[in-house]
C-alpha positions as MATLAB code, in Angstrom:
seq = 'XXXXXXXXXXXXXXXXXXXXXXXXXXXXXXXXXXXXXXXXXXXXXXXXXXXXXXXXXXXXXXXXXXXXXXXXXXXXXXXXXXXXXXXXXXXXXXXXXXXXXXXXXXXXXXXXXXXXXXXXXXXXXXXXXXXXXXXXXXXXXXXXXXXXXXXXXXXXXXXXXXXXXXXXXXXXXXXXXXXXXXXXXXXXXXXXXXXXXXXXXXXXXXXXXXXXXXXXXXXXXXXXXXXXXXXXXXXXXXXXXXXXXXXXXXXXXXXXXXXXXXXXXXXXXXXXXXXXXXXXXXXXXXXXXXXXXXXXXXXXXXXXXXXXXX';
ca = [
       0.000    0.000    0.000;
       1.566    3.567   -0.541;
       1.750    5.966    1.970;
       1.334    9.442    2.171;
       4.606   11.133    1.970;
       5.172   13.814    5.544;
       5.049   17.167    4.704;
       7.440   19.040    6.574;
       6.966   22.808    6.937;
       9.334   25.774    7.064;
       8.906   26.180   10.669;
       9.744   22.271   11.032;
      12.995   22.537    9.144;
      14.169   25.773   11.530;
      13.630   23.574   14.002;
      15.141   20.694   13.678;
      17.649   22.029   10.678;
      21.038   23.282   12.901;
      24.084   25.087   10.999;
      26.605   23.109   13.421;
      25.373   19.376   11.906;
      24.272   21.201    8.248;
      28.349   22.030    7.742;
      30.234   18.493    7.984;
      26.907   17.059    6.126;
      27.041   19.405    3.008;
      31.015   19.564    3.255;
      30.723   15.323    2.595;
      28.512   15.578    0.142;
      30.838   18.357   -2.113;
      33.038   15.994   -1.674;
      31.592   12.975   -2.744;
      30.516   15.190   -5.946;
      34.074   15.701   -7.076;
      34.758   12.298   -6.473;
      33.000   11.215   -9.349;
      31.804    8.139  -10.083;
      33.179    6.474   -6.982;
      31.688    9.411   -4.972;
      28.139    7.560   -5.841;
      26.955   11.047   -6.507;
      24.525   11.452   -9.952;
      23.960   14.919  -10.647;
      23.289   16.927  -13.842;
      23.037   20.191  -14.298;
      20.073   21.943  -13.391;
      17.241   22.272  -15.994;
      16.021   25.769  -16.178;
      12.726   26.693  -17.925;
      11.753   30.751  -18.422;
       8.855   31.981  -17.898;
       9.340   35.536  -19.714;
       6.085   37.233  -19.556;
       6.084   37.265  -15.277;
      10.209   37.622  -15.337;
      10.577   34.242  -13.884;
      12.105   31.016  -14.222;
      11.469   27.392  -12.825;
      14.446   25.283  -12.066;
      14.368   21.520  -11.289;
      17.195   20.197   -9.523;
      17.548   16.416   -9.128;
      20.288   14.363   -7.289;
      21.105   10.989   -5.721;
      23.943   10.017   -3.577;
      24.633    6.007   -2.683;
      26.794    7.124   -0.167;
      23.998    8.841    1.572;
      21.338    6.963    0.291;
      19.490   10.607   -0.620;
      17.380   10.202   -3.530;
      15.490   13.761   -4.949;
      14.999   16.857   -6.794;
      14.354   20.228   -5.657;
      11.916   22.517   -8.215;
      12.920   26.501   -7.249;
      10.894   29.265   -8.753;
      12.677   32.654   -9.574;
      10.734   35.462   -9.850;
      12.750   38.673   -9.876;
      10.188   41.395  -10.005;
       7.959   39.710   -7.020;
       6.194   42.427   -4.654;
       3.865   40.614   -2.492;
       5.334   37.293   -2.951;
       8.943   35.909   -2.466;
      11.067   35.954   -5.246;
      12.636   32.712   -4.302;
      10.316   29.724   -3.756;
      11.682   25.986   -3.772;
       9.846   22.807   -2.655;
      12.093   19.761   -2.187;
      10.765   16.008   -2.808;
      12.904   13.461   -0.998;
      12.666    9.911   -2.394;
      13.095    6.337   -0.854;
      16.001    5.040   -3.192;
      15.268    1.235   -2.670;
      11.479    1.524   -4.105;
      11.326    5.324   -5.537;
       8.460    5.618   -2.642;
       7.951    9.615   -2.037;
       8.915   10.040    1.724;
       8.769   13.827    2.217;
       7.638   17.300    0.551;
       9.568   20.070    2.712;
       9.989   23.279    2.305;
      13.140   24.037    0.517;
      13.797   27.916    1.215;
      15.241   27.447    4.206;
      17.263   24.442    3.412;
      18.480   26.553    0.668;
      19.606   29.551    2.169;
      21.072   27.180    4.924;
      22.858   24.645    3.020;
      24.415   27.802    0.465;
      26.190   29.586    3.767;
      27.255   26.036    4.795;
      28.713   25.588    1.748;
      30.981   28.993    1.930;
      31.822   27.858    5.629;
      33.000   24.538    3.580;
      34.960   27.058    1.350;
      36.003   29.640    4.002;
      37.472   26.352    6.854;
      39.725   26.011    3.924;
      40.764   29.361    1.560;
      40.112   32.490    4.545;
      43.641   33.709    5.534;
      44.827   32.031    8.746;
      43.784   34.194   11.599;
      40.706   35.748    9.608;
      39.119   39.244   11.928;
      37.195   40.955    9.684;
      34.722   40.195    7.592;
      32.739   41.701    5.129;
      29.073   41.013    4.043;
      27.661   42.794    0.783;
      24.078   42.020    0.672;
      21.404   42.269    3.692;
      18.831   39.533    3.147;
      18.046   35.830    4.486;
      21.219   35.113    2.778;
      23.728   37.735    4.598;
      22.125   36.451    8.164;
      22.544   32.598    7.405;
      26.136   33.279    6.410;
      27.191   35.409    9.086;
      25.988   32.011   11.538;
      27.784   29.946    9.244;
      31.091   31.667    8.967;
      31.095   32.421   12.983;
      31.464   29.084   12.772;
      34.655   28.881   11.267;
      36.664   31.623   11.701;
      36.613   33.502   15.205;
      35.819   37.239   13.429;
      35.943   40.322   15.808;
      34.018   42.630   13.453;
      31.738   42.420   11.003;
      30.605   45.258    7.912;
      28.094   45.136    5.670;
      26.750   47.108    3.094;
      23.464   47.079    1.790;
      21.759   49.457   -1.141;
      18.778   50.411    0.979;
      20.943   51.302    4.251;
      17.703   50.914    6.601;
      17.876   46.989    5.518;
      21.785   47.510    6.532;
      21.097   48.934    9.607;
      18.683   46.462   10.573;
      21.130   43.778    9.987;
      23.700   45.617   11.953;
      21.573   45.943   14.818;
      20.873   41.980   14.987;
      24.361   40.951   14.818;
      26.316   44.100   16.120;
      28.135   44.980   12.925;
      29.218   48.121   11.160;
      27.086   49.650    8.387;
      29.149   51.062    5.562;
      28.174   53.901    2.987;
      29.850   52.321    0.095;
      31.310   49.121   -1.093;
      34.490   50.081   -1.132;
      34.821   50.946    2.261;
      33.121   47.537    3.166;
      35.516   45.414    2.111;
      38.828   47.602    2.966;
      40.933   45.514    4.656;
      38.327   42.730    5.332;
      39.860   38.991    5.531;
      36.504   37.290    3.905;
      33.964   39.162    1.916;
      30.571   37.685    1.286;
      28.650   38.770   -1.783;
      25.002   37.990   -1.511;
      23.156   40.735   -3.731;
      20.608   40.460   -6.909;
      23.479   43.011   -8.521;
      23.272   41.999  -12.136;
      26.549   44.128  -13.197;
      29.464   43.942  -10.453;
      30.027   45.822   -7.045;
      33.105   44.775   -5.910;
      35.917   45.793   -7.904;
      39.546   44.182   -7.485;
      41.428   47.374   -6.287;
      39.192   47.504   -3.330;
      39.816   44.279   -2.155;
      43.391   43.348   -0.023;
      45.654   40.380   -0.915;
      44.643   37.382    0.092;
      41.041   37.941    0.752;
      38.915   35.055    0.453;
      35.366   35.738   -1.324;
      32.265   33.844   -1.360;
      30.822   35.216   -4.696;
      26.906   33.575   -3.423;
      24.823   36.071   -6.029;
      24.660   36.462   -9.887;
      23.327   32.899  -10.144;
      22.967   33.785  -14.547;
      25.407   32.980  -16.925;
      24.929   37.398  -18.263;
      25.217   38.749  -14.045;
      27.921   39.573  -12.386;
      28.861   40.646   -8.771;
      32.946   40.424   -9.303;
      34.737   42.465  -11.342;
      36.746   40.657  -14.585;
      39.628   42.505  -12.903;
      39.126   41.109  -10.012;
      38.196   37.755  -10.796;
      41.029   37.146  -13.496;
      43.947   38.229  -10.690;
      42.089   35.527   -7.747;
      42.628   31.982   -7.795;
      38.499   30.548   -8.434;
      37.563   27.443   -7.117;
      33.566   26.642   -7.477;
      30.876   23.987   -6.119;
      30.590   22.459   -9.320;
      32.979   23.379  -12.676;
      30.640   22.175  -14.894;
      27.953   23.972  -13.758;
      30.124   27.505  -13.440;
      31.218   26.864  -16.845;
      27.523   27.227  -18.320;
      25.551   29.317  -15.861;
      28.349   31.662  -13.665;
      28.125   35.384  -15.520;
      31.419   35.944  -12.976;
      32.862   33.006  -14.596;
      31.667   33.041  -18.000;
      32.410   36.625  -18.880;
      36.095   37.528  -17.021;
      36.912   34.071  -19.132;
      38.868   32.639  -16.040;
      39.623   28.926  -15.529;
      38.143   27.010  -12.406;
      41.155   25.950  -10.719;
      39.237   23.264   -8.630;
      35.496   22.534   -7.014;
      35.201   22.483   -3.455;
      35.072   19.124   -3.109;
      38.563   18.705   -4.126;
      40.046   20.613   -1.650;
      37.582   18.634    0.620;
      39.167   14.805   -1.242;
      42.974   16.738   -0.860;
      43.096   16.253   -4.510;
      43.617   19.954   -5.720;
      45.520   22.665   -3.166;
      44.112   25.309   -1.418;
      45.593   28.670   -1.465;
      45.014   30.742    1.853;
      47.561   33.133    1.148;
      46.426   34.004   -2.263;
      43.260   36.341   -2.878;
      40.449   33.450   -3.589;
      37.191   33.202   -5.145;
      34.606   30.896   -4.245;
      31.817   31.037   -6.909;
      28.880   29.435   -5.600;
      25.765   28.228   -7.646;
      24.317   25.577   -5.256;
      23.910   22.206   -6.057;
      20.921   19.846   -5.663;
      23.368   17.021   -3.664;
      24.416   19.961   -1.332;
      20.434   19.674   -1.073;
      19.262   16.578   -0.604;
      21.671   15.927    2.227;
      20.311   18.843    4.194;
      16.512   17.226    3.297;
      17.828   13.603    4.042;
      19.162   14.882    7.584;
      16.235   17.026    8.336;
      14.128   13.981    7.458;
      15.744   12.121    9.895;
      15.755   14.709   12.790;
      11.976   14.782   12.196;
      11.789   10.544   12.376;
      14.062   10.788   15.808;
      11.897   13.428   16.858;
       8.702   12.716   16.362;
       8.082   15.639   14.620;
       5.356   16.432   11.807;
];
């Protein structure tokens, strides 16, 4: 007989979901990715459909890891001109991989703003400059707030900047999390160890001359192959490592249009198959990936199991 699959709302996954067991889960599943075939990782890239008359676009996102035994796909709509409505939206269906039985629908917002800062915390543990103090967050949404938990988990920072376009959204931010709003970019990132760019900037904000040697980055927006939120400049004088190379190849505007080379994924660094480079100014272009999901839905199915929790 089938059974009905458990829904499992936003508020369940904020409840169960934490950033401390979210980091080593996604940071094994990169890893797995760029393993390969004996990673047990199947992934293509996403499948993106527009929807031009509303500005939108619906993604589907599918993934299975052996290793993990986390069978899914997530299905994100993109909506950049929403006013009443998010413009993100994502549902994730998790799978049983031993009879393709639907165990879950969950909400897949906040697994996805979760499981992209654990990702950079992934990237930071291994490319921030030894002794990191200051970072810098460009952006002040759901994004900037789940990275600035993440990272605090990884590098002991005694100050934290951010700049924002609409300063009252920077403000608010800075009063949460006692950090300093800055007027312009520029003076953001000044001197800043890691700098975290999570804007809808279609054209770049953060230009190489503003940013010290050997800064890391976690370049998080521009998610099109035509955006950018990185200079060429400044991304053709970093080293770039991404989630997945294939993926940046096709759909990273930072990547695509400075015409840089991915030195190595994420996962490599994670295998200790490529080198890391925390004395060199770094770039971490992140596009999310649907593994990097379906771990975070697998382990917040499980909390909910252990729990008891609908």
């Amino acid at each position: 007989m089938t059974m009905l699959p458990k829904y499992i709302t936003a508020e369940t996954v904020k409840k169960v979901l934490k950033m401390s067991d979210l980091i080593p889960a996604v940071q094994r599943g990169m890893g797995d990715f760029s393993k390969g075939e004996q990673g047990g990782v199947v992934q293509p890239v996403r499948s993106v459909i527009p929807v031009k008359e509303a500005s939108g676009f619906l993604g589907c996102m599918p993934a299975y890891s052996s290793n993990d035994q986390a069978l899914g796909a997530k299905l994100v709509a993109f909506y950049t001109e929403n006013k009443d409505f998010p413009t993100h939206m994502a549902t994730i269906l998790l799978f049983e991989p031993l009879n393709g039985m639907l165990k879950a629908i969950m909400d897949g917002e906040v697994i996805t703003k979760m499981r992209t800062a654990a990702a950079s915390a992934v990237a930071t543990k291994f490319l921030a400059p030894k002794d990191s103090k200051v970072l810098c967050i460009l952006g002040a949404g759901e994004q900037a707030r789940s990275h600035y938990e993440a990272l605090h988990l990884v590098c002991n920072f005694q100050q934290t900047k951010i700049w924002n376009r609409t300063r009252a959204r920077a403000e608010e931010f800075a009063n949460e999390y006692n950090a300093t709003v800055c007027d312009t970019v520029e003076e953001a990132a000044k001197d800043a160890d890691v700098i975290v760019t999570v804007t809808s900037s279609k054209t770049p904000i953060l230009q190489h001359q503003w940013v010290k040697p050997g800064a890391h980055i976690n370049c998080v927006g521009a998610c099109r192959h035509d955006w950018q939120e990185l200079s060429c400049e400044l991304m053709q004088n970093s080293t770039v490592y991404a989630d997945s190379r294939d993926a940046a190849m096709v759909e990273s505007g930072d990547v695509i249009l400075s015409k840089v080379n991915v030195y190595a994924e994420i996962g490599d660094l994670v295998n200790g198959t490529k080198e890391a480079f925390p004395e060199k100014t770094t770039v971490f272009k992140s596009l999310g990936m649907a593994i990097e999901d379906m771990v975070s839905a697998k382990l917040v199915y499980e909390k909910c199991e252990e729990q008891n929790t609908e």
